[in-house]
C-alpha positions, 0 to 999 in steps of 0.5 A: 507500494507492493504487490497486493494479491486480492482475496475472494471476495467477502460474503456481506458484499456478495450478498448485499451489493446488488441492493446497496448499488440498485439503492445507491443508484436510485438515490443518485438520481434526485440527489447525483453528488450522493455518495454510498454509505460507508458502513456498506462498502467500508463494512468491518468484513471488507475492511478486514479482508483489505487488511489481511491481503495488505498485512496490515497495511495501506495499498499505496504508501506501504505504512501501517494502519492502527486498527482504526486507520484504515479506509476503505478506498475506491480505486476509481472514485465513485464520482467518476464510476458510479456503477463501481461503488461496491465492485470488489475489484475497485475497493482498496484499503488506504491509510487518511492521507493517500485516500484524502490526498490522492489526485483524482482519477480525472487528473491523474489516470490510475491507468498510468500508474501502478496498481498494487493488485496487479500481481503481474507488474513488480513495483521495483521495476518501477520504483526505487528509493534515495535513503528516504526519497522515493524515486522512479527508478529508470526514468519510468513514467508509471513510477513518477506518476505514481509517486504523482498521485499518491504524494508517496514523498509527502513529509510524513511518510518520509519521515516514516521511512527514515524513522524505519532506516534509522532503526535498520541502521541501529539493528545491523550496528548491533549485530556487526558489533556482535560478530566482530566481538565474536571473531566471526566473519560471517553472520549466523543463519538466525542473524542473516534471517533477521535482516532479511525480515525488514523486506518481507511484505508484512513489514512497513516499507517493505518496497524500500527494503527490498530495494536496499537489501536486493543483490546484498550477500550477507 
């Protein structure tokens, strides 16, 4: 997870969500466990502006989505927060299983977890990583629930993650044989820049990274 800087809100939803929610609200009250049409709130423009804050990427577990992949999430289910259902402040993007697999808000509170478009708390305060385990990082609460909620240390991902390292692994390889071979002590710019590309936000698992690489002098 990281930080996840929200965009102004797309213009179908401006327009549209007053109608979809007074809608969806009526219908609720005949049938109370309806749930809002997901081509409103998951329509391709919201959808899109999602994908672009998070390059591409699922809010919670930080892997990347394939065009089809990513599903507009309610941060507070709509079960719980009728009312939020096409509030641009409580529609995040996820990939299947940290939608599908998350702990409800009733069970786990997002209150006591991180939230990725809460740009004034760093997830690294509270997360870290062994090799490809996530962990909270100093006892945190917040971390552990977090990582609770969200299955952050289901197999997939950790297989993910480890597939990442292993593929950093065989880069730096490369790139010390290359520096060795050449006599050099130091890597180039160019070779220092491409190193630190795996932690830059548009990258899978940038987090992890950011984690491994942090206070390395190259």
């Amino acid at each position: 997870m990281i930080s996840v800087t929200r965009l102004p809100e797309p213009s179908i939803l401006t327009q549209k969500k007053e109608k979809w929610l007074a809608a969806f609200l009526k219908k609720r009250e005949s049938k109370p466990d309806a749930s809002p049409h997901s081509k409103q709130y998951g329509h391709e423009e919201i959808r899109e502006t999602l994908e672009t804050m998070s390059f591409h990427k699922c809010f919670y577990c930080e892997q990347e989505l394939g065009e089809t992949e990513g599903q507009v999430d309610h941060y507070v289910e709509v079960a719980e927060k009728p009312e939020r259902a096409f509030e641009w402040n409580n529609l995040y993007l996820s990939c299947p299983l940290c939608n599908g697999k998350k702990s409800y808000n009733i069970k786990i509170p997002v209150s006591d977890c991180l939230d990725p478009c809460d740009i004034s708390e760093n997830p690294s305060a509270h997360l870290s990583f062994d090799d490809e385990h996530i962990i909270q990082r100093q006892n945190s609460v917040k971390g552990a629930k977090t990582i609770q909620k969200y299955k952050l240390n289901r197999r997939q991902l950790r297989y993910l993650r480890l597939k990442q390292l292993q593929r950093f692994e065989r880069f730096l390889r490369k790139l010390l044989e290359r520096k060795n071979r050449e006599g050099r002590k130091e890597f180039t710019l160019l070779e220092k820049e491409a190193i630190l590309r795996f932690k830059e936000p548009h990258h899978a698992f940038s987090l992890m990274f950011n984690v491994y690489l942090s206070g390395i002098e190259f």
